[in-house]
RODORO-517068 format. One record per residue (C-alpha): y negated, z negated, x negated; residue in one letter. Coordinates in nm, 3 decimals. Each point is the difference from the previous one (the first is absolute). Last residue first. Layout:
// residues N
Y;Z;X;A;
...
//
This chain:
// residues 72
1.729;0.217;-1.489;X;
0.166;0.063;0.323;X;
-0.159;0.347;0.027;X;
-0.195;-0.085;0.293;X;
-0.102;-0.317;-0.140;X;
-0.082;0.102;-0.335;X;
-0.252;0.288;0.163;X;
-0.112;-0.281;0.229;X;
-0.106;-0.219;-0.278;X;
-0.148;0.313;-0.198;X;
-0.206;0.155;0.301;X;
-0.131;-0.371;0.034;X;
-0.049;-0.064;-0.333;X;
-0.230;0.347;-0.045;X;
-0.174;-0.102;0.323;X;
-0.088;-0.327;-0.162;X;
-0.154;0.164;-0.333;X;
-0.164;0.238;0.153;X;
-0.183;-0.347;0.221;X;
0.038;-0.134;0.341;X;
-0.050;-0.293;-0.025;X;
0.278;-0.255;0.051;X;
-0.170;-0.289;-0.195;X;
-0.197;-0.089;0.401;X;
0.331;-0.087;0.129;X;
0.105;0.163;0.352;X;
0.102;-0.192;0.253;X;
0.107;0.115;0.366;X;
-0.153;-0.085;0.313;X;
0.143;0.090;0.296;X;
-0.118;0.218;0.301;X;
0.208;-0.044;0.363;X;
0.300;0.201;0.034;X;
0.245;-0.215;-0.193;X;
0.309;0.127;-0.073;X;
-0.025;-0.062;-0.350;X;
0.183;0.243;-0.250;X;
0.231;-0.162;-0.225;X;
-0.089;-0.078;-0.370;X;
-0.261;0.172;-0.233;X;
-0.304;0.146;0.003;X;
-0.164;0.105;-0.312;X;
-0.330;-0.121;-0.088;X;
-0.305;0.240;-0.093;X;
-0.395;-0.079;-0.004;X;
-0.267;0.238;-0.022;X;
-0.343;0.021;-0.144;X;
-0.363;0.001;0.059;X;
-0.154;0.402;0.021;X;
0.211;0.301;-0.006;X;
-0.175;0.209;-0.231;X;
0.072;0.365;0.005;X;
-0.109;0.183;-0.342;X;
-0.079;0.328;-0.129;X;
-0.082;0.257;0.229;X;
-0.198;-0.300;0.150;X;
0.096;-0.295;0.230;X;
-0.064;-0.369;0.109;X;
0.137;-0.159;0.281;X;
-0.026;-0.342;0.168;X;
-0.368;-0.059;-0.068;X;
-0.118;0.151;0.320;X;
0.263;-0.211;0.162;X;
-0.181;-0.294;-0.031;X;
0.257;-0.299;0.024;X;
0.111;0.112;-0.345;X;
0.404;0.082;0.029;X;
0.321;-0.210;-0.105;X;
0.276;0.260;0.021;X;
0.363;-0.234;0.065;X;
0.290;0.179;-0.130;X;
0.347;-0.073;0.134;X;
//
């Protein structure tokens, strides 16, 4: 799951050129796990504030489910 943290004022949201796009603020990431809720109301999930979303992080996260699909 990725969580997009955006400006209150969207004019500051995006940012573009021939050569750039800015996304402004950040994003966080968790991965779900365990059984599916059957809840239909909303409910709150928790995601740490470390799990930015960063190169680095996606590059983990393809690498940790790479292992885990190959059995690794």
């Amino acid at each position: 799951l990725i969580l997009l943290c955006l400006p209150r004022d969207e004019t500051l949201w995006l940012a573009s050129s021939e050569v750039e796009l800015v996304l402004r603020r950040c994003c966080y990431w968790t991965i779900l796990d365990g059984a599916e809720t059957k809840r239909k109301e909303s409910q709150r999930i928790r995601i740490p504030r470390a799990n930015l979303l960063t190169v680095e992080a996606v590059a983990g996260i393809l690498k940790q489910e790479r292992d885990r699909r190959l059995g690794s």
